[in-house]
N, C-alpha and C positions, 0 to 999 in steps of 0.2 A: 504494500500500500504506500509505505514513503518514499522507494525504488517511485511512482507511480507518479507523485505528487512531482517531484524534483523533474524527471521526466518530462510533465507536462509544462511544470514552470521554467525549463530551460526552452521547451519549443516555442511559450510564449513572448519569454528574452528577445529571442533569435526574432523574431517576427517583430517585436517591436524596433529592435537593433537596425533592421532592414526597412522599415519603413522611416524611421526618422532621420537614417543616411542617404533616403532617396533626391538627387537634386530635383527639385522643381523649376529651374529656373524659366523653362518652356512654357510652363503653365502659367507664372505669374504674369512674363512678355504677353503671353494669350488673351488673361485676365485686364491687363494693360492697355493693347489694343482694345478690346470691346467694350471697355469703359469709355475709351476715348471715342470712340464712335459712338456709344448710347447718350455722350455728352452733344455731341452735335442736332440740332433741332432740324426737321424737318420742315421746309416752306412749301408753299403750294405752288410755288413753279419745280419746286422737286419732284414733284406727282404726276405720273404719268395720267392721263385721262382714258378710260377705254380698257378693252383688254378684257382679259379675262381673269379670272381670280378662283384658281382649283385647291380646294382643301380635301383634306381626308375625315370622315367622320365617322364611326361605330357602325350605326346602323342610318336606315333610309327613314326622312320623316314619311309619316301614311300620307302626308297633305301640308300642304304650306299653308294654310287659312289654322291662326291660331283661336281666331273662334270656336272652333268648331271639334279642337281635340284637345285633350291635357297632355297630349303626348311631348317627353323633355326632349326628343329631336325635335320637332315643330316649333316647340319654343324657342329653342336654341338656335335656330335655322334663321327663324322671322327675327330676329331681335338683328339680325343684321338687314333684316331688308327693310322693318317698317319701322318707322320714330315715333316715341310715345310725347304725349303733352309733360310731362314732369319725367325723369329721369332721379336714381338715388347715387349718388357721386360713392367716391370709396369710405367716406366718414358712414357713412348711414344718414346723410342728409339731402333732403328735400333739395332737387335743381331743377329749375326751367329745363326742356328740351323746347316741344315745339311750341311751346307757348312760352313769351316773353317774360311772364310773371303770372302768379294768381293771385286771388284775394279771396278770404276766408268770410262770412257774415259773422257778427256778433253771436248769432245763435248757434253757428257752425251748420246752419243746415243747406247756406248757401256758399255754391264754391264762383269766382267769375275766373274765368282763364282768359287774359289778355294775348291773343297770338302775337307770333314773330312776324317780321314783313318781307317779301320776298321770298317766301316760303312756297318752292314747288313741286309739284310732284316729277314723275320719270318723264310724261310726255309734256314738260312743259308748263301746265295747266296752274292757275297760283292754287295755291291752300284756301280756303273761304271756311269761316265758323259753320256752313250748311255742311261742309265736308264731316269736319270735328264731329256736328249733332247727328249726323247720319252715320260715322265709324261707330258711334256708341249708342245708339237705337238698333243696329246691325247686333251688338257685344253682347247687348242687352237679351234680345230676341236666339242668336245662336248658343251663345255658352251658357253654359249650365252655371259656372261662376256668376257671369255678369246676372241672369236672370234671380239668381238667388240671394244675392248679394243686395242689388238693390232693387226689389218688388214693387211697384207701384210708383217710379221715381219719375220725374221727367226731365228733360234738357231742353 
């Protein structure tokens, strides 16, 4: 048994011996390099326009209409294609997305959402609030969230 212990405490010497004589100094250059580039800011003439944009994902959503399924590819999928009116940044706090600002009523039962300007869709077309009341009369009516969530609500 102490033949045993000794044994094992010399292969873990050894292994420690050999990992802390290993030089890195490849790694840290590496490390160096990629900082200095994650330091440089990207502008919007740096961006190409167009193109195509192929990722890899797990599995296939059933449907791109996040209405319509709970499923976490669909969500995961749409959240790059469609822009919500408030966005939750990485604190856990409340941001504008497509809407400029909102404002809360006294009673909390009224929300107003101020849009952005210039705000448009793929074909060109601007944003209009009948847009906004119509994506969420749609929410309301397909998902089982929206419909259950808020029952009886109007916009």
């Amino acid at each position: 048994m102490i033949k045993m212990r000794k044994t094992t405490m010399a292969l873990w010497l050894s292994a420690l011996a050999l990992t802390t004589a290993c030089d890195n100094s490849e790694s840290e250059s590496a490390n160096t390099e990629s900082e200095s580039a994650n330091d440089q800011e990207a502008t919007a003439d740096d961006v190409d326009s167009g193109g195509t944009l192929n990722l890899g994902y797990g599995t296939n959503p059933a449907t791109l209409d996040p209405h319509i399924t709970p499923h976490t590819a669909t969500r995961d999928v749409s959240r790059h294609v469609f822009e919500q009116l408030l966005a939750i940044d990485e604190d856990y706090e409340v941001q504008p997305s497509l809407a400029e600002r909102f404002e809360v009523s006294d009673d909390g039962l009224v929300y107003t959402f101020i849009l952005r300007d210039n705000v448009t869709f793929h074909n060109g077309e601007p944003m209009l609030a009948e847009d906004v009341v119509a994506s969420m009369e749609r929410w309301l009516t397909q998902s089982s969230q929206g419909s259950q969530t808020f029952q009886m609500q109007q916009w």
